[in-house]
PDB file of N, CA, C and O in Angstrom:
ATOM      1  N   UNK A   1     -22.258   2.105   9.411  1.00  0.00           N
ATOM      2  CA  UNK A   1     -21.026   2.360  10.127  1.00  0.00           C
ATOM      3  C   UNK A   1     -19.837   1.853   9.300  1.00  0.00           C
ATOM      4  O   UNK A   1     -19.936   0.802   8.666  1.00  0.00           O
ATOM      5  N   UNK A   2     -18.625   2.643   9.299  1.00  0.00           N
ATOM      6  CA  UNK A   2     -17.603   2.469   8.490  1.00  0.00           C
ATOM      7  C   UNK A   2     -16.810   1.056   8.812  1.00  0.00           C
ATOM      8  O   UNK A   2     -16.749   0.505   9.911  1.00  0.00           O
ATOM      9  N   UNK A   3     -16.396   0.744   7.948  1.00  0.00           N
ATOM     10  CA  UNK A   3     -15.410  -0.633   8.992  1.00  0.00           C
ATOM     11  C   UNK A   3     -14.081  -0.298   9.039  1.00  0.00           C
ATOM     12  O   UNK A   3     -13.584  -0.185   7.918  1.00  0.00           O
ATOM     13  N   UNK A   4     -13.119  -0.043  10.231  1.00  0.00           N
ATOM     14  CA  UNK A   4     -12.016   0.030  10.318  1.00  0.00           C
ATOM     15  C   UNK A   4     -11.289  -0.574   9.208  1.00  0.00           C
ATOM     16  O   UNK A   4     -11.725  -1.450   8.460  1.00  0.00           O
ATOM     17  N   UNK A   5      -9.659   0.207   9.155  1.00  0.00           N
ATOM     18  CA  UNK A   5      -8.468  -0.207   8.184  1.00  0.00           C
ATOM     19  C   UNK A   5      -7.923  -1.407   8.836  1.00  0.00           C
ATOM     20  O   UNK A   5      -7.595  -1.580  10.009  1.00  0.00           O
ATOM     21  N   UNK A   6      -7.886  -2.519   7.417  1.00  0.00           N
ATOM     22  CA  UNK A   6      -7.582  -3.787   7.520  1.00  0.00           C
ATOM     23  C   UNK A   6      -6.134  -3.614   8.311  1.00  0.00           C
ATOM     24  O   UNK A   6      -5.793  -4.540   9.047  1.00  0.00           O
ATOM     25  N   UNK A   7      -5.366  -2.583   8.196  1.00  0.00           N
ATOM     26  CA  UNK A   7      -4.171  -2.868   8.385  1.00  0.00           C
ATOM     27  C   UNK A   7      -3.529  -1.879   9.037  1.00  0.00           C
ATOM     28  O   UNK A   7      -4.318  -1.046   9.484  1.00  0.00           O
ATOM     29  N   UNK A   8      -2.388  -1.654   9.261  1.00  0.00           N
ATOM     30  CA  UNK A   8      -2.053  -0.704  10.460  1.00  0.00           C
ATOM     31  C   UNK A   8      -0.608   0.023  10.333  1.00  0.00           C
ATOM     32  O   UNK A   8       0.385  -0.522   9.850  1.00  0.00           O
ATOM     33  N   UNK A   9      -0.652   1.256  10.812  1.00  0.00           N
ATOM     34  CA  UNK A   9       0.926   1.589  10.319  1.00  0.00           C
ATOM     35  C   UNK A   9       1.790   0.910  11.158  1.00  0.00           C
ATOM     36  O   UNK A   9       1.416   0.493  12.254  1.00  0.00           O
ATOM     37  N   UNK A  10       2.972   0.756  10.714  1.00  0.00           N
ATOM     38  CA  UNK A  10       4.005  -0.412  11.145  1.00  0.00           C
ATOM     39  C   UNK A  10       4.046  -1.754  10.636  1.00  0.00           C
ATOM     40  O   UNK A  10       5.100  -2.354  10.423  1.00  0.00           O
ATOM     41  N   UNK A  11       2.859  -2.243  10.436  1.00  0.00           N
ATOM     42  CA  UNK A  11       2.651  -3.530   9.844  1.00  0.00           C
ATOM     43  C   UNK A  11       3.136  -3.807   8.292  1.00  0.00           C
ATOM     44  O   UNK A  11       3.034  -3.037   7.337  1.00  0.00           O
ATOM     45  N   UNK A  12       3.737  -5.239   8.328  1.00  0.00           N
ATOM     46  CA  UNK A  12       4.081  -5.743   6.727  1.00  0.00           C
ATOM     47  C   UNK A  12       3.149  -6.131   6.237  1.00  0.00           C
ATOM     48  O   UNK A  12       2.395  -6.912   6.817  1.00  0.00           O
ATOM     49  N   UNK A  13       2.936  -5.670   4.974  1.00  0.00           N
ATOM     50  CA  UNK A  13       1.847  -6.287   4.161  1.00  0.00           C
ATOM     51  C   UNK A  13       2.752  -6.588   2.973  1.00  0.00           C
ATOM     52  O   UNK A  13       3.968  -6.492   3.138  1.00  0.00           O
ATOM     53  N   UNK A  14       2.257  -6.946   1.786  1.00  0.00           N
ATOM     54  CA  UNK A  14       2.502  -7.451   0.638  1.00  0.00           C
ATOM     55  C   UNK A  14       1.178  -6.560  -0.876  1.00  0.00           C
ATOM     56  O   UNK A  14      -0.003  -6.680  -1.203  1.00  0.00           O
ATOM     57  N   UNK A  15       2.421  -5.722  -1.330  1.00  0.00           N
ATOM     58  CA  UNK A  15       1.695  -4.714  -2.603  1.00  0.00           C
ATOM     59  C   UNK A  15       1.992  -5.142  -3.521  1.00  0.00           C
ATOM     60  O   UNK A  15       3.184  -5.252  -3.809  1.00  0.00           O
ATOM     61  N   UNK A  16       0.709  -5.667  -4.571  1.00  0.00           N
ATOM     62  CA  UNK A  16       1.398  -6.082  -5.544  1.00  0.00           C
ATOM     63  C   UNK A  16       1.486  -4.669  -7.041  1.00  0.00           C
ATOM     64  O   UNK A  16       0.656  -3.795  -7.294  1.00  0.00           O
ATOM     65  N   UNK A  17       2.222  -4.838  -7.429  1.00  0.00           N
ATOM     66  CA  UNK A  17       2.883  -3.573  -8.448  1.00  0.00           C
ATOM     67  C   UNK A  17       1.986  -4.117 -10.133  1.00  0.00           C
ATOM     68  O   UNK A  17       1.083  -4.954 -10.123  1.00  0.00           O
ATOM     69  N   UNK A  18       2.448  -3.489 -11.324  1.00  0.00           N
ATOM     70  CA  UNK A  18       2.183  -3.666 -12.250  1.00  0.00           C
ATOM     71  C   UNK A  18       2.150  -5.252 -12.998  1.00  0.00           C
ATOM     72  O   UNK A  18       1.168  -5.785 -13.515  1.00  0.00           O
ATOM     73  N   UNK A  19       3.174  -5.662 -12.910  1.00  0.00           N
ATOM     74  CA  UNK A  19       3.508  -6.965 -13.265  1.00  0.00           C
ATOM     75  C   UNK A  19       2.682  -8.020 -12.444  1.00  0.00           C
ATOM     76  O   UNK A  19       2.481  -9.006 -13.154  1.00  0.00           O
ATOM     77  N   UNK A  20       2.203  -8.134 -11.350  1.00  0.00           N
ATOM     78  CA  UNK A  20       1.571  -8.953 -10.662  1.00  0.00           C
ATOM     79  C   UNK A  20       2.458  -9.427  -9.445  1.00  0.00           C
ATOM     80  O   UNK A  20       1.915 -10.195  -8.652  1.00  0.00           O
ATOM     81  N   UNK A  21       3.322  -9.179  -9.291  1.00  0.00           N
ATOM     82  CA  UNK A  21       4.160  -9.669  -8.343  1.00  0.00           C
ATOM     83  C   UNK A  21       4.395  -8.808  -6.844  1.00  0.00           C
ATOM     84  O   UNK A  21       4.399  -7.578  -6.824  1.00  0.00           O
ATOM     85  N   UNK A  22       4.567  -9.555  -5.739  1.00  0.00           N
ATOM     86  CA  UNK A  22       4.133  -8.981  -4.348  1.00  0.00           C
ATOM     87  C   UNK A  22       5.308  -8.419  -3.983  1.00  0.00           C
ATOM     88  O   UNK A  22       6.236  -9.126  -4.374  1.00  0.00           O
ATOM     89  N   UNK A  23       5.655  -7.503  -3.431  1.00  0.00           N
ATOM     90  CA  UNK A  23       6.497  -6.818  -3.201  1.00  0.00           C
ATOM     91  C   UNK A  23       6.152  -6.204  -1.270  1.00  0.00           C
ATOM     92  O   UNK A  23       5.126  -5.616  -0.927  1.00  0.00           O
ATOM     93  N   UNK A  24       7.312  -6.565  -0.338  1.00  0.00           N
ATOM     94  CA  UNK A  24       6.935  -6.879   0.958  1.00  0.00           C
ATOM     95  C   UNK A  24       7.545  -5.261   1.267  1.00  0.00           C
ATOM     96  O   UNK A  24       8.596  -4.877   0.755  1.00  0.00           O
ATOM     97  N   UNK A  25       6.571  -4.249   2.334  1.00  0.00           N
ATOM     98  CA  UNK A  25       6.228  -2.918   2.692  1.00  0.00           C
ATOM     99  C   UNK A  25       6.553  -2.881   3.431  1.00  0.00           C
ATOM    100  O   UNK A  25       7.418  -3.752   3.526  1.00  0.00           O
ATOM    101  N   UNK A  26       6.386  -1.957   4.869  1.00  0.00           N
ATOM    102  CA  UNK A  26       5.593  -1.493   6.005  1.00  0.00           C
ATOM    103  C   UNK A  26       4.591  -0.679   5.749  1.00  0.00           C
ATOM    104  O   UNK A  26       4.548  -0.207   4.613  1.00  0.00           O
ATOM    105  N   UNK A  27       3.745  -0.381   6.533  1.00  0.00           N
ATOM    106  CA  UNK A  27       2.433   0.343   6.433  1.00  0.00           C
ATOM    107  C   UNK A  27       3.224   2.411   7.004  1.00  0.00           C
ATOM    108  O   UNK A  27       3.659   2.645   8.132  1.00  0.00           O
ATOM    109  N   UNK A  28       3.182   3.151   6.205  1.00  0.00           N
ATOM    110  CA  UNK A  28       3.832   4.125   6.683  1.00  0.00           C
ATOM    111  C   UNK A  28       2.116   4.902   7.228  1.00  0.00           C
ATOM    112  O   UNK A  28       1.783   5.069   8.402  1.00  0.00           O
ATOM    113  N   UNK A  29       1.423   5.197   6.217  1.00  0.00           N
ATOM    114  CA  UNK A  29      -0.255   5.863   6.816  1.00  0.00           C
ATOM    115  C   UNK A  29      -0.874   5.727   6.486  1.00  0.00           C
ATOM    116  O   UNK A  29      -0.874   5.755   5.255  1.00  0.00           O
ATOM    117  N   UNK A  30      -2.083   5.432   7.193  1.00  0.00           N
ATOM    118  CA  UNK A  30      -3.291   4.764   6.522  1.00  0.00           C
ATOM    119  C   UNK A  30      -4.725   5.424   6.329  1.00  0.00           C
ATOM    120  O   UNK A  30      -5.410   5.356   7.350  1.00  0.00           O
ATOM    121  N   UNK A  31      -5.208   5.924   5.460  1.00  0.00           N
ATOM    122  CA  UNK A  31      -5.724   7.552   5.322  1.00  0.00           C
ATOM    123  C   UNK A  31      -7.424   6.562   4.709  1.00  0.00           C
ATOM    124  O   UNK A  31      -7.516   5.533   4.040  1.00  0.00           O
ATOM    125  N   UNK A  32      -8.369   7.339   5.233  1.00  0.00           N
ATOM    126  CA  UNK A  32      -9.756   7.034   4.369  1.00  0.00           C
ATOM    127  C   UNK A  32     -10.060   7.895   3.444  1.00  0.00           C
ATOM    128  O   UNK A  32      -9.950   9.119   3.508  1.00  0.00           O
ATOM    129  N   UNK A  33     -10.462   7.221   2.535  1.00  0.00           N
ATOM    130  CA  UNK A  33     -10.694   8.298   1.212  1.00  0.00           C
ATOM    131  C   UNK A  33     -11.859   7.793   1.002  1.00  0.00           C
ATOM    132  O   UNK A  33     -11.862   6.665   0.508  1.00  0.00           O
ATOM    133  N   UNK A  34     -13.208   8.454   1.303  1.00  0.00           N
ATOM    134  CA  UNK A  34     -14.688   8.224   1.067  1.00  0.00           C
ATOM    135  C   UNK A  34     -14.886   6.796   1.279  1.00  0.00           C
ATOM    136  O   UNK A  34     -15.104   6.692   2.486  1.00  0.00           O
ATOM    137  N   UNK A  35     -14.922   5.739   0.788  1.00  0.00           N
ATOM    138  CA  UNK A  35     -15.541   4.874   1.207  1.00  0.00           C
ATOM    139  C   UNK A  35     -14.092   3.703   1.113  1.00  0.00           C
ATOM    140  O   UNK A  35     -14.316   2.493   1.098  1.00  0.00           O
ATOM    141  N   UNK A  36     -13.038   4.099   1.070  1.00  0.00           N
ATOM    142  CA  UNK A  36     -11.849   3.567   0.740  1.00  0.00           C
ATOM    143  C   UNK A  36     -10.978   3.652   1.555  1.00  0.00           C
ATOM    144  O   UNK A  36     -10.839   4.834   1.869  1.00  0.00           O
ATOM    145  N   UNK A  37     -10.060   2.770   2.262  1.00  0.00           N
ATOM    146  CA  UNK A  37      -8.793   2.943   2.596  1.00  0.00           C
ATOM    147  C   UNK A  37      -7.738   2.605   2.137  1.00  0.00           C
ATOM    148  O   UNK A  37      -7.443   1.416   2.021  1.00  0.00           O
ATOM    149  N   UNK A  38      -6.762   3.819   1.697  1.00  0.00           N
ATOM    150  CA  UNK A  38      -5.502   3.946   1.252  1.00  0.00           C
ATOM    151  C   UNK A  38      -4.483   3.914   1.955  1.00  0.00           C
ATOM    152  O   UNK A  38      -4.395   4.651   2.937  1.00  0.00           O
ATOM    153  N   UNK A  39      -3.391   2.966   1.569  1.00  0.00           N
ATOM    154  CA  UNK A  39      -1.784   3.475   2.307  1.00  0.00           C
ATOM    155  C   UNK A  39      -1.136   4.171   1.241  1.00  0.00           C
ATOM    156  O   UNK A  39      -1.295   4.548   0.080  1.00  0.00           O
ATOM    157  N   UNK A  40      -0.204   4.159   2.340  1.00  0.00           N
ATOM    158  CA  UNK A  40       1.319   4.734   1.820  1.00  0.00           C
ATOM    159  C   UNK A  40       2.134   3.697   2.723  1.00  0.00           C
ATOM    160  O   UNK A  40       1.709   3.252   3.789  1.00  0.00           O
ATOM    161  N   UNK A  41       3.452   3.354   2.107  1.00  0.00           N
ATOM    162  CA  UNK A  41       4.199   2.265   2.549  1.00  0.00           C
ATOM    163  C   UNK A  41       6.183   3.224   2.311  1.00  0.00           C
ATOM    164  O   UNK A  41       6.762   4.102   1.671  1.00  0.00           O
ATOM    165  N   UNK A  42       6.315   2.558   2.992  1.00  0.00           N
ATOM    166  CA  UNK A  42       8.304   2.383   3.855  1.00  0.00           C
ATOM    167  C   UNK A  42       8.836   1.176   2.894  1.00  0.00           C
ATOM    168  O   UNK A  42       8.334   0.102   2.564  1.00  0.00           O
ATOM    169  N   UNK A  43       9.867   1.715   2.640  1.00  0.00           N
ATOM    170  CA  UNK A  43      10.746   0.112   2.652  1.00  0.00           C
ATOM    171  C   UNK A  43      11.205  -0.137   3.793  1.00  0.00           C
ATOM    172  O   UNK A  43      11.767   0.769   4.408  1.00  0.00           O
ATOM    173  N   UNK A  44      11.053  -1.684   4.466  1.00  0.00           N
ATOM    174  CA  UNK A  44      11.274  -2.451   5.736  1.00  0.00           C
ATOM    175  C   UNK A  44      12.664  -2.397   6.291  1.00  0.00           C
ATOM    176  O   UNK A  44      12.907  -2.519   7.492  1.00  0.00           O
ATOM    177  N   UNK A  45      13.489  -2.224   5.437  1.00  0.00           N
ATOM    178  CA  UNK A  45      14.925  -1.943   6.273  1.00  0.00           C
ATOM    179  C   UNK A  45      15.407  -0.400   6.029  1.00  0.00           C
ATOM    180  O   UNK A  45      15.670   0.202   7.070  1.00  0.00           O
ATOM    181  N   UNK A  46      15.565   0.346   4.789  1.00  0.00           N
ATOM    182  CA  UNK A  46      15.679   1.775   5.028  1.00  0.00           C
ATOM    183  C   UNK A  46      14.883   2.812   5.510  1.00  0.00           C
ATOM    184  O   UNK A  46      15.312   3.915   5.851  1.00  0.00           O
ATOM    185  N   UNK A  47      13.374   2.342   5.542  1.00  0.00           N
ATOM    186  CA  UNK A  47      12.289   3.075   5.988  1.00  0.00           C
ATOM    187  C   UNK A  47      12.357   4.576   4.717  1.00  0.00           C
ATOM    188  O   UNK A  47      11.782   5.639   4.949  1.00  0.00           O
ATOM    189  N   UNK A  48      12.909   4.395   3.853  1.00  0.00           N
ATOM    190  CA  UNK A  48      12.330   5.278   2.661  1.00  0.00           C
ATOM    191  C   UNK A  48      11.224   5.020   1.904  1.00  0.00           C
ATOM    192  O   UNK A  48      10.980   3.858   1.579  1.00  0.00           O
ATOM    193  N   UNK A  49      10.198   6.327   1.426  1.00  0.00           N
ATOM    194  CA  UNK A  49       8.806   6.447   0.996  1.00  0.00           C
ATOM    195  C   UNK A  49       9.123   5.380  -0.377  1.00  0.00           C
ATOM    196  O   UNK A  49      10.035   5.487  -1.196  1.00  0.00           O
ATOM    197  N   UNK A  50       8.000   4.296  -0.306  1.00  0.00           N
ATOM    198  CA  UNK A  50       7.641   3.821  -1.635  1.00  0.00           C
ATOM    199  C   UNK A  50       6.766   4.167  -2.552  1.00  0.00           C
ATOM    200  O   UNK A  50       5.584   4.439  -2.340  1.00  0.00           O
ATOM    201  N   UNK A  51       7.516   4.164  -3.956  1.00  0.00           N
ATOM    202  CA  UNK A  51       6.388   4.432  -5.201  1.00  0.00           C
ATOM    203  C   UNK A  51       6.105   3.158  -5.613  1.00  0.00           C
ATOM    204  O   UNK A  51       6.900   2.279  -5.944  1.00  0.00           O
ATOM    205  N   UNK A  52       4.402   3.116  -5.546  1.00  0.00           N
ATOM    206  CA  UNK A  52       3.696   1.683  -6.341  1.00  0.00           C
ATOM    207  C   UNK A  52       4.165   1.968  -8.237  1.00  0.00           C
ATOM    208  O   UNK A  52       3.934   3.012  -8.847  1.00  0.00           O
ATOM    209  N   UNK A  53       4.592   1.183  -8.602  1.00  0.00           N
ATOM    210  CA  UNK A  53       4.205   1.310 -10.220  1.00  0.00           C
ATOM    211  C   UNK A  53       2.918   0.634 -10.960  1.00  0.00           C
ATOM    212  O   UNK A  53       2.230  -0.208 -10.381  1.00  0.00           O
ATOM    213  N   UNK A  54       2.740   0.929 -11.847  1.00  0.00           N
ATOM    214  CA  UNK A  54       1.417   0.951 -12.379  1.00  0.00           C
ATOM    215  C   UNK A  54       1.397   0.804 -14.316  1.00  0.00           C
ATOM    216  O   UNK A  54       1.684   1.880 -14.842  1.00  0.00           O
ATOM    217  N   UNK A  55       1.180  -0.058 -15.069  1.00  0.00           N
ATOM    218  CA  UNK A  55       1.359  -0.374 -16.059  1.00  0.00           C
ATOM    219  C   UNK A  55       0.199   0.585 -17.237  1.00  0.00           C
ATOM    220  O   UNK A  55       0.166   0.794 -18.449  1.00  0.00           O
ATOM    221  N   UNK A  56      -0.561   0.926 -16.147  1.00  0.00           N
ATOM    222  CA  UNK A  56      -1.646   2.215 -17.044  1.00  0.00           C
ATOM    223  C   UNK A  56      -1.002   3.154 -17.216  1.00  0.00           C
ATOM    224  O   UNK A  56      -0.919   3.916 -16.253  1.00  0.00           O
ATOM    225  N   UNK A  57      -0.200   3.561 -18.598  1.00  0.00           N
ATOM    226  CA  UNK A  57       0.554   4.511 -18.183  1.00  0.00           C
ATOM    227  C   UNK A  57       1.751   5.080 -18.302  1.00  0.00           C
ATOM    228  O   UNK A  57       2.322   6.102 -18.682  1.00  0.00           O
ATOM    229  N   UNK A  58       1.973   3.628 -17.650  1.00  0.00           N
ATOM    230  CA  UNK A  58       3.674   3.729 -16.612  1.00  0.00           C
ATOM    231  C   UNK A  58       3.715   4.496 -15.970  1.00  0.00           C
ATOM    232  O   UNK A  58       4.885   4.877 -15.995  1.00  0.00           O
ATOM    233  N   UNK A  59       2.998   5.263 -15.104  1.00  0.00           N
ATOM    234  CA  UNK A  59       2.993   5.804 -13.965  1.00  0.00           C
ATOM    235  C   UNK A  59       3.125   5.005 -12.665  1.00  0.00           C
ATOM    236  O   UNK A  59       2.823   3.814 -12.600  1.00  0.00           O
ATOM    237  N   UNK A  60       3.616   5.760 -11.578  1.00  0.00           N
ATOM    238  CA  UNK A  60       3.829   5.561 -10.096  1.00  0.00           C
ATOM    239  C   UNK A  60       3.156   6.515  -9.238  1.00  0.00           C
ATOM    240  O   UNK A  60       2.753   7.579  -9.709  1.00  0.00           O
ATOM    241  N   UNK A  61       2.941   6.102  -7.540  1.00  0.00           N
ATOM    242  CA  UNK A  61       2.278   6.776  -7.189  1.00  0.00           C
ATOM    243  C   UNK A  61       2.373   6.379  -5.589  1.00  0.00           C
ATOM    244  O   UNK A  61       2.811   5.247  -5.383  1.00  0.00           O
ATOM    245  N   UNK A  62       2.062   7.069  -4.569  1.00  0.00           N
ATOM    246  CA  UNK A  62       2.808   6.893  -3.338  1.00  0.00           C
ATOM    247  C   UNK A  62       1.623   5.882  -2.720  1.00  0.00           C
ATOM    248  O   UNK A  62       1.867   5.668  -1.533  1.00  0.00           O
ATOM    249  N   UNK A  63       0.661   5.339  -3.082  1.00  0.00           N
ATOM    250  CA  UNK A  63      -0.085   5.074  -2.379  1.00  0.00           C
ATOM    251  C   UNK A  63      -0.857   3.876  -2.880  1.00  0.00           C
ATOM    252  O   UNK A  63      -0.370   3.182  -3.772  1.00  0.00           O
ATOM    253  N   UNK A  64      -1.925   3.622  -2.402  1.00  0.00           N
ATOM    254  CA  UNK A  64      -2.694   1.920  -2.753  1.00  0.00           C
ATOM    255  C   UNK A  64      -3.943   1.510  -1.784  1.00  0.00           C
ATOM    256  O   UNK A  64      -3.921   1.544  -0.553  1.00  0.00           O
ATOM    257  N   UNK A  65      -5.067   1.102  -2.634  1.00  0.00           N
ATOM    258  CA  UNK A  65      -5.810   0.974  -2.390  1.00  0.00           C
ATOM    259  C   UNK A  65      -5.942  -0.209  -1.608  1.00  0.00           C
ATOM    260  O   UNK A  65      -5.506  -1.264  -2.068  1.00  0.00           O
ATOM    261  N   UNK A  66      -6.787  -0.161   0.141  1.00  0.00           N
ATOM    262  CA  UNK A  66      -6.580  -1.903   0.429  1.00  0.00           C
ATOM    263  C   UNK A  66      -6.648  -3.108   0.092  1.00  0.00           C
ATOM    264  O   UNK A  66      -6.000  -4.052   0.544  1.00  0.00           O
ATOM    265  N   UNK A  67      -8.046  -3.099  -1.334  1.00  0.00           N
ATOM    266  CA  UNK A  67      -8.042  -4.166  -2.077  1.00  0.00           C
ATOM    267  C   UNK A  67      -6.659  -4.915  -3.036  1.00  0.00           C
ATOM    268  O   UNK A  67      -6.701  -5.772  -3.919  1.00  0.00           O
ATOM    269  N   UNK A  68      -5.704  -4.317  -2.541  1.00  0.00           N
ATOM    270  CA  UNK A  68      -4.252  -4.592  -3.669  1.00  0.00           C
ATOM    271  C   UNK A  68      -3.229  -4.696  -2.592  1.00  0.00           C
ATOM    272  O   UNK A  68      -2.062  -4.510  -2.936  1.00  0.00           O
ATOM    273  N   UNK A  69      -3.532  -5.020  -1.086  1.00  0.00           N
ATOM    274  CA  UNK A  69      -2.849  -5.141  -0.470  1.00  0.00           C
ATOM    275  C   UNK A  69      -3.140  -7.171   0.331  1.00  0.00           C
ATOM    276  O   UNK A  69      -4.265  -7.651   0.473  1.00  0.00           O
ATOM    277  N   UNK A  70      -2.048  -7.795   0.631  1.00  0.00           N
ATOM    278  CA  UNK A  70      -2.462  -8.742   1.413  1.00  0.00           C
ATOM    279  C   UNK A  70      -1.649  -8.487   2.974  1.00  0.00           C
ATOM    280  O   UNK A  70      -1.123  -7.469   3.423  1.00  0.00           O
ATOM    281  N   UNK A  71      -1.776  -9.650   3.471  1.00  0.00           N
ATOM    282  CA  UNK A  71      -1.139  -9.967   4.736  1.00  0.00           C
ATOM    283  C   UNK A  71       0.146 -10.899   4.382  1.00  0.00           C
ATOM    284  O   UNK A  71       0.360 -11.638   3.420  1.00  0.00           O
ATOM    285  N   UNK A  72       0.994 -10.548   5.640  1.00  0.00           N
ATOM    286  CA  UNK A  72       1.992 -11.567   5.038  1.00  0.00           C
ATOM    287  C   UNK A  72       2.375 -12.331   6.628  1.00  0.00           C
ATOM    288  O   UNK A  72       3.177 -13.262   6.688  1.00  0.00           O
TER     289      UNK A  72
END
């Protein structure tokens, strides 16, 4: 049996980006991808879509795996 998403839309979590540093969200949707749950995140006061950045690359990308997410 699957285990529910750690986290929930509306909720703040903390994503950390390329550099290592936490950067504070809202949870915009929280989608299963095979054995994975992914968000997508808001910024907390404009509520505009966030891009994660990513140092493989230098690419960005709307979304994030729960293991790269904490609680805040």
């Amino acid at each position: 049996m699957k285990q529910s998403a750690k986290f929930q839309k509306g909720q703040r979590v903390g994503v950390y980006n390329s550099q290592g540093s936490r950067q504070i969200y809202e949870v915009d949707e929280v989608t299963c991808s095979g054995s994975t749950w992914t968000y997508t995140f808001l910024e907390c006061d404009t509520k505009n879509p966030v891009g994660v950045g990513f140092s493989n690359g230098g690419y960005s990308r709307y979304w994030q795996e729960e293991r790269w997410l904490s609680s805040v």
